[in-house]
N, C-alpha and C positions, 0 to 999 in steps of 0.2 A: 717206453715199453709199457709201463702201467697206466699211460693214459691209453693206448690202445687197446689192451685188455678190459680197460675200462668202456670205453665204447663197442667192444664186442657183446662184452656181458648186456650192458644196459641196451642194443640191440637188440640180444635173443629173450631179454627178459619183458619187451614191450613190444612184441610180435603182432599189434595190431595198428603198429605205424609204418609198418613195410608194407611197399606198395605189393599188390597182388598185379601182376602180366598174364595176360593170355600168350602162352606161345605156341607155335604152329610150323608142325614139319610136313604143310601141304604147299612147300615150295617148287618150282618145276626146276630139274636142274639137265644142265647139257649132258654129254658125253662124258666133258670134261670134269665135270662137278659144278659149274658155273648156276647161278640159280639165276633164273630168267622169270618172266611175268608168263603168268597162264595167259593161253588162250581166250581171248573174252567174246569174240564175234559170238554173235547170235544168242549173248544171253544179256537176263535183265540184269539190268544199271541194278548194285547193291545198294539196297535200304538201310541207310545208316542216317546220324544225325553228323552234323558238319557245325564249327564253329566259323561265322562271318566275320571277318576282320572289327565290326564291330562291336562284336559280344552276343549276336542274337545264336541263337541254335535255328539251324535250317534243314528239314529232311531231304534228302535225294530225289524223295517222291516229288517234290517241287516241282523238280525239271524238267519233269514230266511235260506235254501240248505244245513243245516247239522242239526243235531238232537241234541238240548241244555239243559243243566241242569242250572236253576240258581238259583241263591239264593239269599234271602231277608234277611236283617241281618244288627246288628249295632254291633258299639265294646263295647256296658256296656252289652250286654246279655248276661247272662253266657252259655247258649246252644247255640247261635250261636259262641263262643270261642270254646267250647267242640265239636261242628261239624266241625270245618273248618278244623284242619286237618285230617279228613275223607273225605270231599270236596278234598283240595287241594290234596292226593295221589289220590285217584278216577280221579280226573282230569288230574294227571302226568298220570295216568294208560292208557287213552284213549283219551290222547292227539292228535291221529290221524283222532278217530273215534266218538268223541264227543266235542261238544264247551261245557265249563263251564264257567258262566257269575256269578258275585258277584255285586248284587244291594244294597248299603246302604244306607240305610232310614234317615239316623240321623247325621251323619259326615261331618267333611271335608274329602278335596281330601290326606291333609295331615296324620290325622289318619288313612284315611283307606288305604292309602298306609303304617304304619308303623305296622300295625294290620297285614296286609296281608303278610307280610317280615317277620314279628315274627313266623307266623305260616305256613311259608314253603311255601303260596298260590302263586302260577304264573301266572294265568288264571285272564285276563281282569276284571277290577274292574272298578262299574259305580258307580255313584253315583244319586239320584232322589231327589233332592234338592227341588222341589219345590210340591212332593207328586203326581205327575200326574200317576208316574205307579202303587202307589199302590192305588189311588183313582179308577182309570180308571178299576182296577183288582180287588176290592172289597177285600182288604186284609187289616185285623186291627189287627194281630199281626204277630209277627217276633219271632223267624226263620221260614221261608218259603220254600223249594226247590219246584219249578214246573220242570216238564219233558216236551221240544216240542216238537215237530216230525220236523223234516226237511220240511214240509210242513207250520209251525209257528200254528200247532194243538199242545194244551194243552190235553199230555195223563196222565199225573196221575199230581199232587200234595200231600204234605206232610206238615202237620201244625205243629211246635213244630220240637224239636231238632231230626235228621234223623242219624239211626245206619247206620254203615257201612254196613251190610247186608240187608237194607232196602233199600239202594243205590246201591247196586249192583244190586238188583231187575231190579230197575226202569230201569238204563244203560239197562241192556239185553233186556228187554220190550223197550227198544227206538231203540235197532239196533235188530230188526226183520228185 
């Protein structure tokens, strides 16, 4: 007991070691109460910086001049396991003609580099450690795929695990 008093106190008395959170009640939520992801078609891809499994910082604005799939996803979901490698061949498919980008909500750089090797994926893996893209994007569940346009225009999105012929869709619908 007085060691946790102890650590209460020395807590409230070094209040510039507590992390500061933005939080936000711009969730969308069903009928039910259920919070689901906004609507994103027809707006811009959000400008945020992204951590590369690397270490580098990479802006959104990047992805900008070709037409991108990415995807929102962590390694305990079991739909985002069961989609990736439908991502990853989709991505070997149109390696020329499309960027496929993997953002993960929840990891390290180390998981989700051994996540991504297990399941074939080759296509650039970020990671959003500190929640700005999916705050900035209004997205509160995973898995995720949004489609961009080469202009960084949001033309469709998909909530929940994406069939392989539901991604072939979108692909075609991006290279009109």
């Amino acid at each position: 007991m007085i060691i946790v008093l102890g650590l209460i106190l020395t807590r409230n008395l070094r209040p510039e070691s507590t992390p500061i959170y933005e939080l936000s009640n711009s969730v969308v939520l069903t009928n039910d109460g259920i919070a689901t992801n906004a609507d994103l078609t027809g707006q811009n891809l959000a400008e945020v910086e992204l951590i590369a499994t690397s270490g580098e910082m990479i802006s959104t604005n990047t992805f900008r001049g070709m037409p991108t799939i990415i995807n929102i996803w962590y390694s305990t979901c079991e739909p985002c396991r069961r989609e990736m490698p439908i991502l990853a061949a989709s991505a070997e498919k149109y390696q020329k003609e499309v960027r496929f980008i993997g953002i993960n909500i929840k990891d390290t750089a180390e998981v989700t580099t051994q996540f991504a090797e297990k399941y074939g994926v080759k296509f650039k893996m970020m990671l959003d450690t500190n929640g700005r893209f999916i705050s900035a994007s209004k997205i509160s569940t995973a898995p995720v795929t949004l489609a961009i346009s080469a202009e960084g225009i949001i033309i469709n999105q998909v909530a929940g695990e994406i069939s392989a012929s539901k991604l072939e869709a979108i692909v075609k619908e991006l290279l009109k």
